[in-house]
MARPAVO-394043 format. One record per residue (C-alpha): x, y, z; residue in one letter; chain. Coordinates in pm, whole numbers. Each point is the difference from the previous one (the first is absolute). Layout:
% residues N
<rec x="X" y="Y" z="Z" logu="a" sekol="A"/>
...
//
This chain:
% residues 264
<rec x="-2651" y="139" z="-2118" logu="x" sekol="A"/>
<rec x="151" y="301" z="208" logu="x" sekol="A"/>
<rec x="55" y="-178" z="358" logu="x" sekol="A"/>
<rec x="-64" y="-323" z="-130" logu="x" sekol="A"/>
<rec x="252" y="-265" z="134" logu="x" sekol="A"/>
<rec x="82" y="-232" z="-231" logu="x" sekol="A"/>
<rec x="263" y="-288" z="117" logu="x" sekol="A"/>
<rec x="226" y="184" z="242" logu="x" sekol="A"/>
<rec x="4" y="362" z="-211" logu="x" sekol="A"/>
<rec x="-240" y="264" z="103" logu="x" sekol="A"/>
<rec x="-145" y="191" z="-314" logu="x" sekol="A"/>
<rec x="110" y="387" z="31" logu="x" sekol="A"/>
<rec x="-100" y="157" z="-304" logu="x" sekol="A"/>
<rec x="-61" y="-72" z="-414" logu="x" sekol="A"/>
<rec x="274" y="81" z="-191" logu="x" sekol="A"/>
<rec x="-97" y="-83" z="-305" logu="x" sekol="A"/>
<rec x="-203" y="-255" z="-283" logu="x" sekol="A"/>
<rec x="142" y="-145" z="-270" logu="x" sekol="A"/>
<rec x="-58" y="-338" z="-241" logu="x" sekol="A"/>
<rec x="73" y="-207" z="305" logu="x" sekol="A"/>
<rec x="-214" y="171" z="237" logu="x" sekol="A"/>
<rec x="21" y="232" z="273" logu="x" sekol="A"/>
<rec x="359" y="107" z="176" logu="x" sekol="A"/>
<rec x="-39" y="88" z="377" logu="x" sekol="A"/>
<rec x="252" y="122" z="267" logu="x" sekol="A"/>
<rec x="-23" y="-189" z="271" logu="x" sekol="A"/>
<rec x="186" y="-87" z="309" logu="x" sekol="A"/>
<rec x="182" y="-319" z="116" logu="x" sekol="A"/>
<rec x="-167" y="-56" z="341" logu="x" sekol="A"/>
<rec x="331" y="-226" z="98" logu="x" sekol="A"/>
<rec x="262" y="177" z="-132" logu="x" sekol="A"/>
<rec x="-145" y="397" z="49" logu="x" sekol="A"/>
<rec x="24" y="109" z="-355" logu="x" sekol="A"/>
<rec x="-141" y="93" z="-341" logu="x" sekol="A"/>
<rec x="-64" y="-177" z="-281" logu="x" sekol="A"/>
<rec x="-103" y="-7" z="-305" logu="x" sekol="A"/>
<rec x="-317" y="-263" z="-25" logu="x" sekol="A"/>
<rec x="-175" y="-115" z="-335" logu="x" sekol="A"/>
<rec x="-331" y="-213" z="0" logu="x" sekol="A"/>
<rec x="43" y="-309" z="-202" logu="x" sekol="A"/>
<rec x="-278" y="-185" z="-202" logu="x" sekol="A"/>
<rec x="-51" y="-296" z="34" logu="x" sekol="A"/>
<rec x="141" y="-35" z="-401" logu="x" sekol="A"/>
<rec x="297" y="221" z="123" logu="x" sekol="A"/>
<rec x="56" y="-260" z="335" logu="x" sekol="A"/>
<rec x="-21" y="-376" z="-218" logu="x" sekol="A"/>
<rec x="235" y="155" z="-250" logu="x" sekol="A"/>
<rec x="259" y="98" z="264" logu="x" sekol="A"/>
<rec x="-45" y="-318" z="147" logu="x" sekol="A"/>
<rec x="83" y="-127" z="-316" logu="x" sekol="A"/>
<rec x="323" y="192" z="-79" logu="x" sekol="A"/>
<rec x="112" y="-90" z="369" logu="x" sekol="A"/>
<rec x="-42" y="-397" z="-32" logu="x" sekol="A"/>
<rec x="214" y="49" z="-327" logu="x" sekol="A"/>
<rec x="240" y="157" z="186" logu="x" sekol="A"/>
<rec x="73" y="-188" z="290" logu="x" sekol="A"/>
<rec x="-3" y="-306" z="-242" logu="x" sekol="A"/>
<rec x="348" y="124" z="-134" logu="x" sekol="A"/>
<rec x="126" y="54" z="318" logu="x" sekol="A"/>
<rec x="-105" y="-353" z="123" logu="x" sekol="A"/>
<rec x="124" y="-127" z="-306" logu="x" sekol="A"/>
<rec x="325" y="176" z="106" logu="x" sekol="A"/>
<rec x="-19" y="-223" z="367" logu="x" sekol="A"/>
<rec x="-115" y="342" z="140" logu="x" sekol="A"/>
<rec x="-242" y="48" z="265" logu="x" sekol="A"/>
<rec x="-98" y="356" z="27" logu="x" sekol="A"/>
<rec x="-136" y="-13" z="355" logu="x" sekol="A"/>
<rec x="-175" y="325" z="-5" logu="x" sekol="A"/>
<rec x="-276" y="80" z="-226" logu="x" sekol="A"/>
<rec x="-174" y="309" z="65" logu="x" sekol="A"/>
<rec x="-118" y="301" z="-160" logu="x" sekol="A"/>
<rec x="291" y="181" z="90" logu="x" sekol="A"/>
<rec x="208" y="-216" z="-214" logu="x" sekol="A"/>
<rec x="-222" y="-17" z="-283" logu="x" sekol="A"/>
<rec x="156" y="239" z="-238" logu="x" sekol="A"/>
<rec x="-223" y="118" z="-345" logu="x" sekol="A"/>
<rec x="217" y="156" z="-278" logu="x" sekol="A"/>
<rec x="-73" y="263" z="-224" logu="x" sekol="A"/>
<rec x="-38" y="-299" z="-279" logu="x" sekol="A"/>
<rec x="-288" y="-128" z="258" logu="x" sekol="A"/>
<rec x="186" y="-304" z="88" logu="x" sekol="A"/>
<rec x="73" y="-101" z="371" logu="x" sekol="A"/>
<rec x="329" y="-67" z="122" logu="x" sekol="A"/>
<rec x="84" y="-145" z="362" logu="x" sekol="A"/>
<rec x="229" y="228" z="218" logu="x" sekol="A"/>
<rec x="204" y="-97" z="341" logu="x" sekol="A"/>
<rec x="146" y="-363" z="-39" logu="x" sekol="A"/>
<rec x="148" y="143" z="354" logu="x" sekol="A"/>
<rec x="-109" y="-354" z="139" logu="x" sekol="A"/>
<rec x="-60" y="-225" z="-250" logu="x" sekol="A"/>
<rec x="118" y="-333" z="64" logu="x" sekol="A"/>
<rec x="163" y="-292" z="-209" logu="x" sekol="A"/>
<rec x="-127" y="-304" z="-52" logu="x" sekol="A"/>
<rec x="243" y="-257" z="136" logu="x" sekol="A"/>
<rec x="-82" y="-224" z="-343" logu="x" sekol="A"/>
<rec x="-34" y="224" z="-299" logu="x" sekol="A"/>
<rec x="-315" y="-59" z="-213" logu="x" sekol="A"/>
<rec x="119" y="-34" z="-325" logu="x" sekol="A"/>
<rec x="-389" y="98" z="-152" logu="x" sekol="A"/>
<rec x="-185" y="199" z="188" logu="x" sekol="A"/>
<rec x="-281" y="-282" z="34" logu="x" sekol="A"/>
<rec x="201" y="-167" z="236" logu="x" sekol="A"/>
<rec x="-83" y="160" z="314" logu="x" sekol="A"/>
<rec x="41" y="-273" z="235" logu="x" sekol="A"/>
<rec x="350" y="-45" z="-118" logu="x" sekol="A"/>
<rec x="145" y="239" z="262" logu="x" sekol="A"/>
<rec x="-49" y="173" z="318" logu="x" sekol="A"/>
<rec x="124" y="337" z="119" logu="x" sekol="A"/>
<rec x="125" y="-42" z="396" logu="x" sekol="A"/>
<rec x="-113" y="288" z="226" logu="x" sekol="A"/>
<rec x="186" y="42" z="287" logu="x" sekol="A"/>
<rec x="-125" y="338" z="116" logu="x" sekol="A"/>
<rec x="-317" y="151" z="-46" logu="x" sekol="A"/>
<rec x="-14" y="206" z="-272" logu="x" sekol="A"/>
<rec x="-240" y="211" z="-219" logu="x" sekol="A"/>
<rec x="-346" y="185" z="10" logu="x" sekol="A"/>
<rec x="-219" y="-152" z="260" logu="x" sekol="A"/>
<rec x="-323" y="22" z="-195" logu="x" sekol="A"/>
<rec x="80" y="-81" z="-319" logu="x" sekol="A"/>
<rec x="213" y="-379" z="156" logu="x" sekol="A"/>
<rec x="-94" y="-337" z="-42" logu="x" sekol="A"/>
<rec x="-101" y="-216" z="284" logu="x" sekol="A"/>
<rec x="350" y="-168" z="-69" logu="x" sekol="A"/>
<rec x="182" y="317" z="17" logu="x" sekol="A"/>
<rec x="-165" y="136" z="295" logu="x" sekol="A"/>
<rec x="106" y="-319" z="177" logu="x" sekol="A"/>
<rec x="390" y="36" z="-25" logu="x" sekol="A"/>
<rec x="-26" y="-310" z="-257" logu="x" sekol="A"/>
<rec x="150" y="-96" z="-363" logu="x" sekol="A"/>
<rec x="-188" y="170" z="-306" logu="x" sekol="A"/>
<rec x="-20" y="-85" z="-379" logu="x" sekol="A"/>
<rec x="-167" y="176" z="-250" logu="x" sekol="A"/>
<rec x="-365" y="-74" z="165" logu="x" sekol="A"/>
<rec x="112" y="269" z="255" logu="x" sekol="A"/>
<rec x="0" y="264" z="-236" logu="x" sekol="A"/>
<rec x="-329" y="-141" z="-163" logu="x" sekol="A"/>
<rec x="-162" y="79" z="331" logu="x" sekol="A"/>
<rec x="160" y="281" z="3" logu="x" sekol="A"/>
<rec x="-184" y="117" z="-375" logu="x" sekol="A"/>
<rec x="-321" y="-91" z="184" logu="x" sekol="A"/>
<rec x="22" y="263" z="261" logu="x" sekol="A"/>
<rec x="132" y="263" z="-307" logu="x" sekol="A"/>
<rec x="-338" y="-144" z="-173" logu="x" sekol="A"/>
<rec x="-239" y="36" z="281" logu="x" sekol="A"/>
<rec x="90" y="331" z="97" logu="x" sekol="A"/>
<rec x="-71" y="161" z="-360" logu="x" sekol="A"/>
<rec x="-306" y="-183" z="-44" logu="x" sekol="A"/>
<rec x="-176" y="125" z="340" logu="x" sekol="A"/>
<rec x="245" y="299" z="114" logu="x" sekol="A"/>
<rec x="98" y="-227" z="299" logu="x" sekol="A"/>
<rec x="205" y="-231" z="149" logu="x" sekol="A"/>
<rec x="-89" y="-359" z="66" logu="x" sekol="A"/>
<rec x="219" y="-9" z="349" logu="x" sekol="A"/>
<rec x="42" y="330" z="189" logu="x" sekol="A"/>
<rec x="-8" y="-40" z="391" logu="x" sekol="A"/>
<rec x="71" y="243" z="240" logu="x" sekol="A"/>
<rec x="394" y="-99" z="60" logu="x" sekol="A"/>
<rec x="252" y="-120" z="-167" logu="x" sekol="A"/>
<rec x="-58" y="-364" z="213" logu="x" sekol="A"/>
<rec x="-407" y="26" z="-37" logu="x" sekol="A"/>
<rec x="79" y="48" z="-433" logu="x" sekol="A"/>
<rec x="180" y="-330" z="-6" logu="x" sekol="A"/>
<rec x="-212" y="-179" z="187" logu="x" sekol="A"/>
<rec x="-280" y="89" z="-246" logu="x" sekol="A"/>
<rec x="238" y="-93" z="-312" logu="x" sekol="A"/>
<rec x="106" y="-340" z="178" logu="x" sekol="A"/>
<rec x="-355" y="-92" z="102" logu="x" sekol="A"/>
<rec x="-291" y="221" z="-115" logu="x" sekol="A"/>
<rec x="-176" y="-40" z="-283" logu="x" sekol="A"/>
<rec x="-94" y="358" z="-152" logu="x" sekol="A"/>
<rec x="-319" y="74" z="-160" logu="x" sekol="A"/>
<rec x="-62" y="-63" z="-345" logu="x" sekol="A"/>
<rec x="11" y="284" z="-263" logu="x" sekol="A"/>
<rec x="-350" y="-18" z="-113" logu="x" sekol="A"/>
<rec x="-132" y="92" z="331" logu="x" sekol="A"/>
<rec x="170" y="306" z="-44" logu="x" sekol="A"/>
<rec x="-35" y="43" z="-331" logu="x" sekol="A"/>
<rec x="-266" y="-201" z="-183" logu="x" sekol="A"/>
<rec x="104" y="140" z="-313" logu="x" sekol="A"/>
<rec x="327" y="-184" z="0" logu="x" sekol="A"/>
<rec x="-58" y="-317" z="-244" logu="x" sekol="A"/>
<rec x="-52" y="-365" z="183" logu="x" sekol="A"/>
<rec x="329" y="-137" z="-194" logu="x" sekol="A"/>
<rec x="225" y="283" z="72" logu="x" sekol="A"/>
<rec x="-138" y="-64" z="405" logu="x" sekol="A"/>
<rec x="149" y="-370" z="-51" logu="x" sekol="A"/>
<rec x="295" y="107" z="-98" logu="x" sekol="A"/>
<rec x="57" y="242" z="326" logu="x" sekol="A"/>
<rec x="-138" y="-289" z="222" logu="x" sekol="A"/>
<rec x="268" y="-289" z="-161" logu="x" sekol="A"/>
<rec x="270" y="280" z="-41" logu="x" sekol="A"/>
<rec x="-98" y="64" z="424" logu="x" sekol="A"/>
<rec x="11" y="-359" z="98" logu="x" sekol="A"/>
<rec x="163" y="-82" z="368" logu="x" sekol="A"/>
<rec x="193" y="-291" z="-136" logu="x" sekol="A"/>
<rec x="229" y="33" z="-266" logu="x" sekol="A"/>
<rec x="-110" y="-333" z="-194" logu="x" sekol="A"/>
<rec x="-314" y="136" z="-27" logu="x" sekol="A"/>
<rec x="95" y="324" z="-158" logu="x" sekol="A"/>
<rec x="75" y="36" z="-369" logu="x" sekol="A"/>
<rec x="363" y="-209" z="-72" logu="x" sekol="A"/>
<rec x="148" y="274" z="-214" logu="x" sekol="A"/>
<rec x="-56" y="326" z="-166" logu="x" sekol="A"/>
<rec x="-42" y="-83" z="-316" logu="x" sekol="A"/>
<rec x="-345" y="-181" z="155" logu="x" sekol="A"/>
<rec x="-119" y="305" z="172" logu="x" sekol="A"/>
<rec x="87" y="197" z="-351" logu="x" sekol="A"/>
<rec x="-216" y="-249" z="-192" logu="x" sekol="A"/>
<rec x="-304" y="36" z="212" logu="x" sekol="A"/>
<rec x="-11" y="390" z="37" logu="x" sekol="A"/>
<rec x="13" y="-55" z="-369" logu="x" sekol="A"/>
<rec x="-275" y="-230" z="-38" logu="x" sekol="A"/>
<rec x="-240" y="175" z="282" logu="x" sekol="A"/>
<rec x="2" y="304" z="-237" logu="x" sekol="A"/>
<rec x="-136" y="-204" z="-230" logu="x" sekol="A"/>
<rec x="-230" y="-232" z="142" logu="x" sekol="A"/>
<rec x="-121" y="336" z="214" logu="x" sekol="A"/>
<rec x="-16" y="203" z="-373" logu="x" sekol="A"/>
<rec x="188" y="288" z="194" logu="x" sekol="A"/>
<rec x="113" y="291" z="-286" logu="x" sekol="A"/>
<rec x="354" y="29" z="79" logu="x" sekol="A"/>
<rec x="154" y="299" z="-224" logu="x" sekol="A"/>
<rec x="383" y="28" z="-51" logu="x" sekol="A"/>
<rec x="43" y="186" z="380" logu="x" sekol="A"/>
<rec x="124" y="-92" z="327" logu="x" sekol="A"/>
<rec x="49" y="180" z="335" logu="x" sekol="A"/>
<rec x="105" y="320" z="23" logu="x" sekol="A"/>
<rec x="381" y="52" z="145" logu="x" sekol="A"/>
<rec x="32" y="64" z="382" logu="x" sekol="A"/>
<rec x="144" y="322" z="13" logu="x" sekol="A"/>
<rec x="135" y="-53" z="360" logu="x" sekol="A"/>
<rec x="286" y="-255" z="-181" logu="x" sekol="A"/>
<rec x="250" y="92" z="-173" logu="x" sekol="A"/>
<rec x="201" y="-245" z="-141" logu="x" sekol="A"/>
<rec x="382" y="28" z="46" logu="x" sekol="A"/>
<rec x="249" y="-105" z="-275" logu="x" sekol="A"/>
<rec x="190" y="-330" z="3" logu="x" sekol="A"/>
<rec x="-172" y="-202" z="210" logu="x" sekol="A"/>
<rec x="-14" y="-317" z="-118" logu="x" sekol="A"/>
<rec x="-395" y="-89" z="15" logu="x" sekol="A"/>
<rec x="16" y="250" z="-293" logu="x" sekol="A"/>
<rec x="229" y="-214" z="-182" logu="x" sekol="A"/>
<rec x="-209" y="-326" z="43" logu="x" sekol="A"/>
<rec x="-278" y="175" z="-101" logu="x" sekol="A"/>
<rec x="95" y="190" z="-305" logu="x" sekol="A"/>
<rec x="-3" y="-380" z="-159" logu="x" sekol="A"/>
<rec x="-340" y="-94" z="143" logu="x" sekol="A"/>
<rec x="-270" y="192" z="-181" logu="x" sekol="A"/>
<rec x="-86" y="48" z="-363" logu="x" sekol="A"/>
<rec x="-333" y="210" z="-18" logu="x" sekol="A"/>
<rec x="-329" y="-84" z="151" logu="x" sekol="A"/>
<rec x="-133" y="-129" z="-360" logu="x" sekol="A"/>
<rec x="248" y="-296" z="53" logu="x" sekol="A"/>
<rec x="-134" y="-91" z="331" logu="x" sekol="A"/>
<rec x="-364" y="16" z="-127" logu="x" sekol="A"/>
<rec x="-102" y="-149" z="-307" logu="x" sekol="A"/>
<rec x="-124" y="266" z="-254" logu="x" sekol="A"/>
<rec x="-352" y="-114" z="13" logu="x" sekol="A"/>
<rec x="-18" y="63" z="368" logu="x" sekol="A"/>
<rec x="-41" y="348" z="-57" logu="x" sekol="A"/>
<rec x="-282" y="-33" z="-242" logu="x" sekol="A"/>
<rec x="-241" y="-180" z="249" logu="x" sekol="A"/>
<rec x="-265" y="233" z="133" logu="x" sekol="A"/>
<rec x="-290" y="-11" z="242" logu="x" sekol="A"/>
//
């Protein structure tokens, strides 16, 4: 692992192993500086996923479009449940969904470009309104990148990165990894899809399949998620902390109880 790059961070030195694998210092090749960087199963990654889609489903359901998911703003709490962090630019639907299933209800207006270039939806990248499917693209990137350790759109510039996330299509995750279950590599691909009709329609969709790949793939998923990001820390009051101190119960009522029994 030492000098390995993995996504944009450069592997330094071990710092540690624990129950959810190794902890390395690395270094942000963007930003110039350390980290703290934990290897995720692929368990550990569909289980995030899942706590993520749950989350952004009570924001949507708020008429709240997050506009930029990334690891950076994934938060994990000492209870193990994710939280999102920076609503800095989220955007309001201009009709309120009154359930979070109806995602075509409303449209957020962008007027500037805003947000994290490689995590963006075609949509966003292009200066143009966003719903909820924007941040659904957005959970694909966050998905991709913990399943292989990379990023499906990195180009050498700013411009050159959302060209590639307007028009490229990135390589599928069992190419990188072949260990990565066939369902849970649909789920990327329709989560990653140009056009936002094609994409999953709401959260609570994307929830149901990660739920239902771990089945149909027989994945063992124990009671665990990702570890925290010790490079965040949270600050109080802001107000994605309120919205998300109603979203999540624990992981055993996102997964039925007999999910956890299936094994290989």
């Amino acid at each position: 692992m030492i000098g390995e790059i993995v996504s944009h961070y450069s592997i330094v030195e071990t710092l540690g192993h624990g129950g959810m694998g190794g902890v390395y210092k690395a270094q942000d090749t963007q930003l110039g500086r350390f980290v703290a960087l934990n290897r995720l199963t692929i368990e550990e990654a569909i289980v995030c996923g899942i706590q993520v889609a749950e989350a952004l489903g009570i924001a949507h359901a708020k008429g709240i479009v997050h506009c930029d998911i990334t690891p950076a703003n994934l938060f994990i709490t000492e209870e193990g449940r994710i939280k999102l962090l920076d609503f800095g630019i989220a955007q309001l639907m201009r009709a309120g969904c009154a359930e979070e299933s109806s995602t075509l209800s409303g449209t957020a207006t962008r007027s500037v470009l805003t947000g994290t270039v490689r995590y963006m939806s075609p949509e966003q990248a292009m200066g143009r309104d966003v719903d909820a499917r924007s941040d659904i693209f957005s959970v694909g990137v966050v998905l991709y990148e913990m399943l292989t350790g990379r990023l499906p759109f990195i180009g050498a510039n700013f411009f050159e990165t959302m060209n590639q996330v307007i028009n490229a299509k990135p390589e599928v995750v069992r190419s990188i990894n072949p260990n990565i279950p066939v369902a849970i590599e649909s789920v990327v691909n329709k989560c990653l899809e140009k056009r936002p009709e094609r994409r999953y329609q709401t959260a609570a969709e994307l929830q149901k399949d990660l739920t239902q790949a771990i089945v149909a793939s027989r994945v063992v998923v124990e009671h665990r998620v990702a570890p925290r990001p010790l490079e965040r820390v949270p600050q109080p009051g802001h107000s994605e902390l309120e919205i998300q101190d109603q979203a999540s119960s624990s992981l055993t009522e996102t997964l039925p109880d007999w999910t956890t029994q299936i094994v290989n």
